[in-house]
mmCIF file of the N, C-alpha and C atoms, coordinates in Angstrom:
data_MODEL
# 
_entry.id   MODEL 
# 
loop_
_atom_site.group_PDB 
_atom_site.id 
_atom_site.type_symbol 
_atom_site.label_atom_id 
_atom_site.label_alt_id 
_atom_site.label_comp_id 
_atom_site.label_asym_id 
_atom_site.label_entity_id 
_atom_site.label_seq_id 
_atom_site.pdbx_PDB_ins_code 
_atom_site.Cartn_x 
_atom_site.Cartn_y 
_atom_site.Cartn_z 
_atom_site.occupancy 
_atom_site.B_iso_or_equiv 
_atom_site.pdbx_formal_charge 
_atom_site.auth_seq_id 
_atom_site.auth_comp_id 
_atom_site.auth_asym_id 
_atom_site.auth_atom_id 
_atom_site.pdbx_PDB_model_num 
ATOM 1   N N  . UNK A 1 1  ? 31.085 -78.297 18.500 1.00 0.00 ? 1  UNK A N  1 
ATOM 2   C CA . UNK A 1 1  ? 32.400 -77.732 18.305 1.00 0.00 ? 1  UNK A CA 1 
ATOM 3   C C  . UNK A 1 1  ? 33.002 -77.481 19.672 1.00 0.00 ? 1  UNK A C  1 
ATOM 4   N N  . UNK A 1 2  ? 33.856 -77.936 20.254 1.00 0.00 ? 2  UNK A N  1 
ATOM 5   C CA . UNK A 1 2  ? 34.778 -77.968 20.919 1.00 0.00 ? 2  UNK A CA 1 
ATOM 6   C C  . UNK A 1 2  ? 35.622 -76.046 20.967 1.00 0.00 ? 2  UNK A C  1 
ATOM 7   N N  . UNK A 1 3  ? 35.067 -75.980 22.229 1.00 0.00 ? 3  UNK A N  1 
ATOM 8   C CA . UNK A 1 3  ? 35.893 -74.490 22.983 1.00 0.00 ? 3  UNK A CA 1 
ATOM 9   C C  . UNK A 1 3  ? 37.031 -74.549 23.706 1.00 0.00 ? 3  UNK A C  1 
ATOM 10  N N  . UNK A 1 4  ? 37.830 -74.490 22.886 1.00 0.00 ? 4  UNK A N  1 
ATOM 11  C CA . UNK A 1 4  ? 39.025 -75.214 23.840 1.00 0.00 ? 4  UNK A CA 1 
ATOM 12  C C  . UNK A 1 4  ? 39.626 -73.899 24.394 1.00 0.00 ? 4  UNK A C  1 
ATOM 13  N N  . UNK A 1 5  ? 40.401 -73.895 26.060 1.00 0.00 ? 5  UNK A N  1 
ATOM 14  C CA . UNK A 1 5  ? 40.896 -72.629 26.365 1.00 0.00 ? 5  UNK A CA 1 
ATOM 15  C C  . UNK A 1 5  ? 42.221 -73.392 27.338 1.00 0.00 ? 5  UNK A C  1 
ATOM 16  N N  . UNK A 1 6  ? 42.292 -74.276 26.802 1.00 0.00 ? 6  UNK A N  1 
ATOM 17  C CA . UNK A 1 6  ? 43.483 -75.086 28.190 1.00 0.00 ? 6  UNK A CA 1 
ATOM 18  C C  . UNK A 1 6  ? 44.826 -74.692 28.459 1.00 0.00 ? 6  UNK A C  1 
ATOM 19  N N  . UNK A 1 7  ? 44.859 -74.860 29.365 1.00 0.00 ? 7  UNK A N  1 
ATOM 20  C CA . UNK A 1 7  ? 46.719 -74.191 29.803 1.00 0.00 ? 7  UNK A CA 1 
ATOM 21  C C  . UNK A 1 7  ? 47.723 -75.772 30.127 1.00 0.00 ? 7  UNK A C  1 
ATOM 22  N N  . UNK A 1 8  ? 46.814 -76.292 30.307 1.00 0.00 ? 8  UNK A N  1 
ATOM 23  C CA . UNK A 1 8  ? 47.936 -77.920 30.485 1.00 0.00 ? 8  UNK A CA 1 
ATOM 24  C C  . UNK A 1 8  ? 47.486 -79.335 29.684 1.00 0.00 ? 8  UNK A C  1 
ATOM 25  N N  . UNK A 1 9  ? 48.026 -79.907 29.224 1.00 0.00 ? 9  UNK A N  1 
ATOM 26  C CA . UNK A 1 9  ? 48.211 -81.109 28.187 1.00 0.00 ? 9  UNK A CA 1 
ATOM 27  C C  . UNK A 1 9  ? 46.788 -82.037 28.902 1.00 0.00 ? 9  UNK A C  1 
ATOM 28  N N  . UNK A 1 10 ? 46.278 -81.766 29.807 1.00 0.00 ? 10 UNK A N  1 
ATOM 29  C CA . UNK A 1 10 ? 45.274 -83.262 30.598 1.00 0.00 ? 10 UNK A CA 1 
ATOM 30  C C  . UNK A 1 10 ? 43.933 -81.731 30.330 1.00 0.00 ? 10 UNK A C  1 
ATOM 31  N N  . UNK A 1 11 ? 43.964 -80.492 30.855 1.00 0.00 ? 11 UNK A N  1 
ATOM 32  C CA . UNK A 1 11 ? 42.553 -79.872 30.201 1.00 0.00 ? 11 UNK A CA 1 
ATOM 33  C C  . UNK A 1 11 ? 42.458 -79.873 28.418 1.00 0.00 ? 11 UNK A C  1 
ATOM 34  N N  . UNK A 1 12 ? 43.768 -80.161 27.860 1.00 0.00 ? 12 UNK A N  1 
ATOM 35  C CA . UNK A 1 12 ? 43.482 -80.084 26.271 1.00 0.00 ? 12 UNK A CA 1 
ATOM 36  C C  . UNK A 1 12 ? 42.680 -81.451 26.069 1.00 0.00 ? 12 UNK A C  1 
ATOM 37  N N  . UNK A 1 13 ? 42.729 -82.183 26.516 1.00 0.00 ? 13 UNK A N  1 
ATOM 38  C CA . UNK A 1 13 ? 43.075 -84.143 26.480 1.00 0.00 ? 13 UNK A CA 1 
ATOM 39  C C  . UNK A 1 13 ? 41.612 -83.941 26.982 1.00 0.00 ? 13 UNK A C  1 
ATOM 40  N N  . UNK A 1 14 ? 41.050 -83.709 27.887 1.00 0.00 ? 14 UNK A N  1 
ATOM 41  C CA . UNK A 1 14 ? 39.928 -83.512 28.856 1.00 0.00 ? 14 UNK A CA 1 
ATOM 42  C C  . UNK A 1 14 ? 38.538 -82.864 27.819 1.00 0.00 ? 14 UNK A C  1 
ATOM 43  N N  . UNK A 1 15 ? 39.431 -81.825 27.148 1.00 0.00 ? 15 UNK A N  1 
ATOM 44  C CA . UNK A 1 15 ? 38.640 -81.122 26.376 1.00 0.00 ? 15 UNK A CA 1 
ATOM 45  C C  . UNK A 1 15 ? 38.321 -81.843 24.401 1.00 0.00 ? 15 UNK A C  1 
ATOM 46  N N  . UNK A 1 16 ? 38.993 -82.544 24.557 1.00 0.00 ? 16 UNK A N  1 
ATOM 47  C CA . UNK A 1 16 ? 39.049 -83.072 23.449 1.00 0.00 ? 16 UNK A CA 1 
ATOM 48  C C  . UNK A 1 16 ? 38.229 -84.224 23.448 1.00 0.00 ? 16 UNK A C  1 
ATOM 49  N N  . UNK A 1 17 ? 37.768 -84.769 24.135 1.00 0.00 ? 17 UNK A N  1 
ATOM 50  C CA . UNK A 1 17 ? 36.632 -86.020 24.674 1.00 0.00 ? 17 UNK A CA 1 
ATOM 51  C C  . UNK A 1 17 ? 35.265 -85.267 24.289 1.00 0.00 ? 17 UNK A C  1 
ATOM 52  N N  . UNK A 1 18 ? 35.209 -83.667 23.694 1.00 0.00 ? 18 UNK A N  1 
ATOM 53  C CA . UNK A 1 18 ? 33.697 -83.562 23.251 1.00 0.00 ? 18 UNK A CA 1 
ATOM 54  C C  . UNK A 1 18 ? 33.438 -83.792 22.031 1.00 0.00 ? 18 UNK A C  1 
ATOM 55  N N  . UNK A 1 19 ? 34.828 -84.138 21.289 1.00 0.00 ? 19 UNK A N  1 
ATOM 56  C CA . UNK A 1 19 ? 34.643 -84.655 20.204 1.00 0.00 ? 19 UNK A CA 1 
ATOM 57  C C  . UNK A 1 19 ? 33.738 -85.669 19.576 1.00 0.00 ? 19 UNK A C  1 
ATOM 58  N N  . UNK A 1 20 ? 33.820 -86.816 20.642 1.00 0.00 ? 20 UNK A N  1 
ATOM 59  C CA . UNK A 1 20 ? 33.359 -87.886 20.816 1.00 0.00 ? 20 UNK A CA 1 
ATOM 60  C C  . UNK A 1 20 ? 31.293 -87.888 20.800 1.00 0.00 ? 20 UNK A C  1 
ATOM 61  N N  . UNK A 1 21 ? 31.313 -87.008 21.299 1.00 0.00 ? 21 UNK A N  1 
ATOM 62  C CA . UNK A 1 21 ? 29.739 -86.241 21.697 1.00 0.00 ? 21 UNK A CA 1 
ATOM 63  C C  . UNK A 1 21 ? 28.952 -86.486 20.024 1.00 0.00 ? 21 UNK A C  1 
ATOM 64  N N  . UNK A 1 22 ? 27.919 -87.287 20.067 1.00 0.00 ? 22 UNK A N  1 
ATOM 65  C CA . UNK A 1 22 ? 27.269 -87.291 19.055 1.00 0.00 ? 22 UNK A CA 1 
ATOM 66  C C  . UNK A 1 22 ? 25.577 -86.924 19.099 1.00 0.00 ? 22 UNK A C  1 
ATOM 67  N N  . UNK A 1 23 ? 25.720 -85.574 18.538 1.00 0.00 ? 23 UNK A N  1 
ATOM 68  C CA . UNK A 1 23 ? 24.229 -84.528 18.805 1.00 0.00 ? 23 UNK A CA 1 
ATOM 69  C C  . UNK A 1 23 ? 23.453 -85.923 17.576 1.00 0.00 ? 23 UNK A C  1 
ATOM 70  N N  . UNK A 1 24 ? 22.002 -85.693 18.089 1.00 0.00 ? 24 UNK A N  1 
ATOM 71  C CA . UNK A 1 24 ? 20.699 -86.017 17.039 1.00 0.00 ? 24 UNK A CA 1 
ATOM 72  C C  . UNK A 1 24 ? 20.197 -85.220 16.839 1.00 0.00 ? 24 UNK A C  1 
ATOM 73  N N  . UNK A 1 25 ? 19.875 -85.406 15.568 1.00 0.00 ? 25 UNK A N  1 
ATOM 74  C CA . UNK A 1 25 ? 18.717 -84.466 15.282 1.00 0.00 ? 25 UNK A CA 1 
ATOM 75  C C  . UNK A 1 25 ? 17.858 -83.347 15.635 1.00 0.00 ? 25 UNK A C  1 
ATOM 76  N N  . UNK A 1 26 ? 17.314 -84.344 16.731 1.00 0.00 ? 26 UNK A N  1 
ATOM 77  C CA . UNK A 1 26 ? 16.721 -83.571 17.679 1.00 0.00 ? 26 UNK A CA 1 
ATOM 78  C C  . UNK A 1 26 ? 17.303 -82.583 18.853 1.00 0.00 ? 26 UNK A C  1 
ATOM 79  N N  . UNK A 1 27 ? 18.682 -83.448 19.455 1.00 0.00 ? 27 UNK A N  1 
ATOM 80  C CA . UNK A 1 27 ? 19.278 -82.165 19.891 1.00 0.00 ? 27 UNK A CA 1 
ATOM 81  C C  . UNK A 1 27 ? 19.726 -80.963 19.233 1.00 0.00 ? 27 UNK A C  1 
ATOM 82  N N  . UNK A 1 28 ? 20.133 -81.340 17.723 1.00 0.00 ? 28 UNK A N  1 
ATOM 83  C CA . UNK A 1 28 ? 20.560 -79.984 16.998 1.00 0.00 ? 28 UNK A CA 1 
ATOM 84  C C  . UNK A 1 28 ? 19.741 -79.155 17.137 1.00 0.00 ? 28 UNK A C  1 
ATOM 85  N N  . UNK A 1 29 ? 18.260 -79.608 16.229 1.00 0.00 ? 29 UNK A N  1 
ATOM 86  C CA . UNK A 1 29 ? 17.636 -78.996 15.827 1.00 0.00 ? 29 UNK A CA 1 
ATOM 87  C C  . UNK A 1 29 ? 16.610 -78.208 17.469 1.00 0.00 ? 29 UNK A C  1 
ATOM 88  N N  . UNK A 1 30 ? 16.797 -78.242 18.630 1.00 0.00 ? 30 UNK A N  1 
ATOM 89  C CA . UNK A 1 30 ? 16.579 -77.696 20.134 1.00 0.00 ? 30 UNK A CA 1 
ATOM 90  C C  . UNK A 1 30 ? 17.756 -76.679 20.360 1.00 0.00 ? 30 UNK A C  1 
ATOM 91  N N  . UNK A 1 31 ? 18.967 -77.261 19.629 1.00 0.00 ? 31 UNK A N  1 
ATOM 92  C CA . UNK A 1 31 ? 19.785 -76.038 20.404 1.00 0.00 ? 31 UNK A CA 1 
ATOM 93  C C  . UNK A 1 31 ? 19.766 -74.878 18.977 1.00 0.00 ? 31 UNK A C  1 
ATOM 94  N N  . UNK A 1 32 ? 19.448 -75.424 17.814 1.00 0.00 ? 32 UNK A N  1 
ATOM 95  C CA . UNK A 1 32 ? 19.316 -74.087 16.667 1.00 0.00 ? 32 UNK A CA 1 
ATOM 96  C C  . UNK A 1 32 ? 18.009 -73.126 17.469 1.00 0.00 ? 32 UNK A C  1 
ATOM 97  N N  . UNK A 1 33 ? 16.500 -73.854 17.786 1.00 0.00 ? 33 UNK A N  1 
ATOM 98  C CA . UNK A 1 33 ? 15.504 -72.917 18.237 1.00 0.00 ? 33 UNK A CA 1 
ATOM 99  C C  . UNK A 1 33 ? 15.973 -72.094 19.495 1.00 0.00 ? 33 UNK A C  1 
ATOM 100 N N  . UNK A 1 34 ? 16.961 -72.814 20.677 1.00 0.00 ? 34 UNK A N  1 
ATOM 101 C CA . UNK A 1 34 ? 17.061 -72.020 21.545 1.00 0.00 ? 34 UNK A CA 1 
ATOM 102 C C  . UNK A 1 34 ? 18.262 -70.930 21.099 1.00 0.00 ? 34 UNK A C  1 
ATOM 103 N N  . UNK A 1 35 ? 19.061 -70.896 20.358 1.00 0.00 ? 35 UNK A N  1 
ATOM 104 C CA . UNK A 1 35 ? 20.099 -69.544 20.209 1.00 0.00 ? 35 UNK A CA 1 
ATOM 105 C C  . UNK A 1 35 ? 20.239 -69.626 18.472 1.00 0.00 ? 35 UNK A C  1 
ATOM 106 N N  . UNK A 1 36 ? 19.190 -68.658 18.538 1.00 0.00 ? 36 UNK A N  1 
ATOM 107 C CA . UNK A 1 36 ? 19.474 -68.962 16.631 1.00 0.00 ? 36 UNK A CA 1 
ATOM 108 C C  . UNK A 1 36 ? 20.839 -68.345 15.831 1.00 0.00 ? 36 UNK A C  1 
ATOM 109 N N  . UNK A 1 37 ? 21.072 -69.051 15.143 1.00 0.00 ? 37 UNK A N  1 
ATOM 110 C CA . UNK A 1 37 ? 22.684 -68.559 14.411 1.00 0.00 ? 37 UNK A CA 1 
ATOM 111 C C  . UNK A 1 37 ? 22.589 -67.285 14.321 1.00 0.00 ? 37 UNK A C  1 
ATOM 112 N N  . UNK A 1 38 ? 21.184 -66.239 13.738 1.00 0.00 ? 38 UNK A N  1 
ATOM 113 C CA . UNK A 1 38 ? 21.608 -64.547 13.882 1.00 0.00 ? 38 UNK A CA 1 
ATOM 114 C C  . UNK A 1 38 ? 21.980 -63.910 14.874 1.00 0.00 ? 38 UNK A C  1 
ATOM 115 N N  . UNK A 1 39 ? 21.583 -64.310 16.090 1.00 0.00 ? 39 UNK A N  1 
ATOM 116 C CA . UNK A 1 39 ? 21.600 -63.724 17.639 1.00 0.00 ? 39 UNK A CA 1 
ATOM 117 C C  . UNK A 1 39 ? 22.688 -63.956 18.007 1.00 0.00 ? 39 UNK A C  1 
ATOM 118 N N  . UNK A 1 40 ? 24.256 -65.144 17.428 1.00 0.00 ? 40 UNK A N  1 
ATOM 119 C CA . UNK A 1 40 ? 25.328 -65.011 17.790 1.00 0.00 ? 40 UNK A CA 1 
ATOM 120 C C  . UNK A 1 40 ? 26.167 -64.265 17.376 1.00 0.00 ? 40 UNK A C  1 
ATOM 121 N N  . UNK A 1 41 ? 26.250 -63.301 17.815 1.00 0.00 ? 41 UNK A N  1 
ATOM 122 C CA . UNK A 1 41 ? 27.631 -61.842 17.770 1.00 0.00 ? 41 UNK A CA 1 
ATOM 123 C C  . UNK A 1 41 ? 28.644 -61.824 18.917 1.00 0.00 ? 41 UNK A C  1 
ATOM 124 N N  . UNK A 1 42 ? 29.318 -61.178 18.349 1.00 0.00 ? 42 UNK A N  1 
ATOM 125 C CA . UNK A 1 42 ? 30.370 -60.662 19.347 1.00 0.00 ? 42 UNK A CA 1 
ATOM 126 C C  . UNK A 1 42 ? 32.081 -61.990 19.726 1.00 0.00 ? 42 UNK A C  1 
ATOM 127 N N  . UNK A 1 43 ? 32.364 -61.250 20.148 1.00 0.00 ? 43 UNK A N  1 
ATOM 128 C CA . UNK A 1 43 ? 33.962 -62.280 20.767 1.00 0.00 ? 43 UNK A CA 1 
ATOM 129 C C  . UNK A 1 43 ? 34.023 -62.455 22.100 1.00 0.00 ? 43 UNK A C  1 
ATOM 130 N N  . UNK A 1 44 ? 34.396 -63.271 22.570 1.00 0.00 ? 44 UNK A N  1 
ATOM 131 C CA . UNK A 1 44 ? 34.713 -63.283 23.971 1.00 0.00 ? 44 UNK A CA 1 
ATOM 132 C C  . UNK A 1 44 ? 35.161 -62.598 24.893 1.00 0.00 ? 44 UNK A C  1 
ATOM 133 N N  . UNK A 1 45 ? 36.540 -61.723 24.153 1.00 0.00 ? 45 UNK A N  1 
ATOM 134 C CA . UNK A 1 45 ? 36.910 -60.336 24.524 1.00 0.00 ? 45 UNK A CA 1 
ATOM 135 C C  . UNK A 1 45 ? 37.001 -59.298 23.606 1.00 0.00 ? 45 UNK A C  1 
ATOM 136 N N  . UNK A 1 46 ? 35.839 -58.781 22.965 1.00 0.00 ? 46 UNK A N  1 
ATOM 137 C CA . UNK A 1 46 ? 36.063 -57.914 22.142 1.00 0.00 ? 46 UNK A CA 1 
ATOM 138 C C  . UNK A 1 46 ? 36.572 -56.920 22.482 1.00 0.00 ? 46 UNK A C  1 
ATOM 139 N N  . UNK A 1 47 ? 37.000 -56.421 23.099 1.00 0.00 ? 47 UNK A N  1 
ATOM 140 C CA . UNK A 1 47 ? 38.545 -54.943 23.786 1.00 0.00 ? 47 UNK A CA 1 
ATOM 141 C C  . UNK A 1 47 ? 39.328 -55.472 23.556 1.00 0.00 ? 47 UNK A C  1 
ATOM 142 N N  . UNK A 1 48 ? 39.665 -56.706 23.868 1.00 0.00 ? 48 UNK A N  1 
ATOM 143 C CA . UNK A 1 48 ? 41.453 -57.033 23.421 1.00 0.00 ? 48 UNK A CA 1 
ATOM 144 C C  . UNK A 1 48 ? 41.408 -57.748 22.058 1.00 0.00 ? 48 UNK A C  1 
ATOM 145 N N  . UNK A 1 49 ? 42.941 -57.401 21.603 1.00 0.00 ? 49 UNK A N  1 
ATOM 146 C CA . UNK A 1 49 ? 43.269 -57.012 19.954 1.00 0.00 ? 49 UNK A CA 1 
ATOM 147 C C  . UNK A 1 49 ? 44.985 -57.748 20.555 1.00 0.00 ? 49 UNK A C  1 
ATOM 148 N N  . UNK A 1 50 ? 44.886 -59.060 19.217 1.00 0.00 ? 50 UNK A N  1 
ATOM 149 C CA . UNK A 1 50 ? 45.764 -59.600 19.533 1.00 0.00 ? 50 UNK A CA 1 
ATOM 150 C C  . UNK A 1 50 ? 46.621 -59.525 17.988 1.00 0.00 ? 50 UNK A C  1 
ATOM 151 N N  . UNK A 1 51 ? 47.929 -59.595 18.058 1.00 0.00 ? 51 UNK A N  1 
ATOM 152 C CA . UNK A 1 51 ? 48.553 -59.464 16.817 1.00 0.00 ? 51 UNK A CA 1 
ATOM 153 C C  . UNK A 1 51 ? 49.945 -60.478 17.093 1.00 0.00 ? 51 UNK A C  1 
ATOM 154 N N  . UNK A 1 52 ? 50.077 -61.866 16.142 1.00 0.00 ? 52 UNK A N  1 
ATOM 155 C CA . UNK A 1 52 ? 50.921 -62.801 16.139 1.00 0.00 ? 52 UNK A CA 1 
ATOM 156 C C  . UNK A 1 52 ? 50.816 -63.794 17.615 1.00 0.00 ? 52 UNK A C  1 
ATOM 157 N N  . UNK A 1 53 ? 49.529 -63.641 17.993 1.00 0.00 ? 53 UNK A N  1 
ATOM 158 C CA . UNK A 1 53 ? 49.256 -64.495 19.440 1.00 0.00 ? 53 UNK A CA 1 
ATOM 159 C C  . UNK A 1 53 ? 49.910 -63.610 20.697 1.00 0.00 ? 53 UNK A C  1 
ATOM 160 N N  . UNK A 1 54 ? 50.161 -62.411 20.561 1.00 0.00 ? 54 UNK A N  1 
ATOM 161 C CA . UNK A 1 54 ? 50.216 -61.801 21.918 1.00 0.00 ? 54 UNK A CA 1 
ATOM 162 C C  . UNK A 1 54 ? 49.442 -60.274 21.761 1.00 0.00 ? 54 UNK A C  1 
ATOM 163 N N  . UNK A 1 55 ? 48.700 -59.979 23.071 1.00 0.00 ? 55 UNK A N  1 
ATOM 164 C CA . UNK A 1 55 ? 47.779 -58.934 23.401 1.00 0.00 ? 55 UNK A CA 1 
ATOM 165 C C  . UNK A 1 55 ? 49.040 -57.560 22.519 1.00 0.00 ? 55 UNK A C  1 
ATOM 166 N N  . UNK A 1 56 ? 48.120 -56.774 21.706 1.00 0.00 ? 56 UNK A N  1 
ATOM 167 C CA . UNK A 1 56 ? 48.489 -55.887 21.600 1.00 0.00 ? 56 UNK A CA 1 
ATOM 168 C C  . UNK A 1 56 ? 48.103 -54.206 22.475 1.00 0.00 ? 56 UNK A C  1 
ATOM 169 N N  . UNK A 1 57 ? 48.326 -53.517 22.559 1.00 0.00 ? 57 UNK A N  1 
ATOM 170 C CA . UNK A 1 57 ? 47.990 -52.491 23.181 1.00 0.00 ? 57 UNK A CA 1 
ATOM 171 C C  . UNK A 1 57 ? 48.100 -51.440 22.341 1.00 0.00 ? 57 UNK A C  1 
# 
Protein backbone atom coordinates (compact mmCIF):
# COMPACT_ATOMS: atom_id res chain seq x y z
CA UNK A 1 0.00 0.00 0.00
CA UNK A 2 1.31 3.09 -1.14
CA UNK A 3 1.98 6.17 1.63
CA UNK A 4 1.51 8.86 -0.27
CA UNK A 5 2.42 12.47 1.38
CA UNK A 6 3.37 14.58 -1.89
CA UNK A 7 3.21 18.28 -2.33
CA UNK A 8 3.99 18.30 -6.23
CA UNK A 9 2.46 16.33 -9.28
CA UNK A 10 6.27 14.36 -10.10
CA UNK A 11 6.46 13.14 -5.91
CA UNK A 12 2.64 11.95 -6.49
CA UNK A 13 3.77 10.32 -10.06
CA UNK A 14 7.11 9.12 -8.23
CA UNK A 15 5.03 7.72 -5.54
CA UNK A 16 2.65 5.99 -7.50
CA UNK A 17 5.35 3.60 -9.25
CA UNK A 18 4.90 1.39 -5.85
CA UNK A 19 2.02 0.33 -7.24
CA UNK A 20 3.73 -1.53 -9.70
CA UNK A 21 5.77 -3.47 -6.76
CA UNK A 22 4.72 -7.09 -6.76
CA UNK A 23 5.29 -8.72 -3.03
CA UNK A 24 5.56 -12.93 -3.01
CA UNK A 25 4.58 -14.83 -0.81
CA UNK A 26 7.39 -15.00 0.81
CA UNK A 27 7.95 -11.40 1.10
CA UNK A 28 4.43 -10.98 2.59
CA UNK A 29 4.49 -13.57 4.64
CA UNK A 30 8.49 -11.93 6.27
CA UNK A 31 7.01 -8.63 6.54
CA UNK A 32 3.56 -10.12 8.50
CA UNK A 33 6.37 -12.05 11.08
CA UNK A 34 8.44 -8.91 11.31
CA UNK A 35 5.47 -6.23 12.38
CA UNK A 36 2.48 -8.24 13.14
CA UNK A 37 -0.95 -6.56 12.24
CA UNK A 38 -1.71 -6.30 16.35
CA UNK A 39 1.44 -4.23 17.13
CA UNK A 40 0.20 -1.59 14.48
CA UNK A 41 -1.43 1.36 16.48
CA UNK A 42 -1.46 4.73 16.49
CA UNK A 43 -1.46 7.76 13.60
CA UNK A 44 1.22 9.54 12.40
CA UNK A 45 0.19 12.60 14.24
CA UNK A 46 -2.00 11.62 16.79
CA UNK A 47 -2.20 15.43 18.55
CA UNK A 48 -3.39 16.89 15.48
CA UNK A 49 -7.24 16.72 14.77
CA UNK A 50 -8.20 17.65 11.41
CA UNK A 51 -11.83 18.66 10.42
CA UNK A 52 -12.82 19.11 6.42
CA UNK A 53 -8.87 18.75 5.53
CA UNK A 54 -7.62 21.63 7.64
CA UNK A 55 -5.80 21.35 11.25
CA UNK A 56 -8.28 22.12 13.76
CA UNK A 57 -7.32 23.63 17.08
Amino acid sequence: MPLVGARRVTQLKESMKSLEVKLSDYNNKSIEEAIPEHAIAGGSFPEIHFKNGVIAH
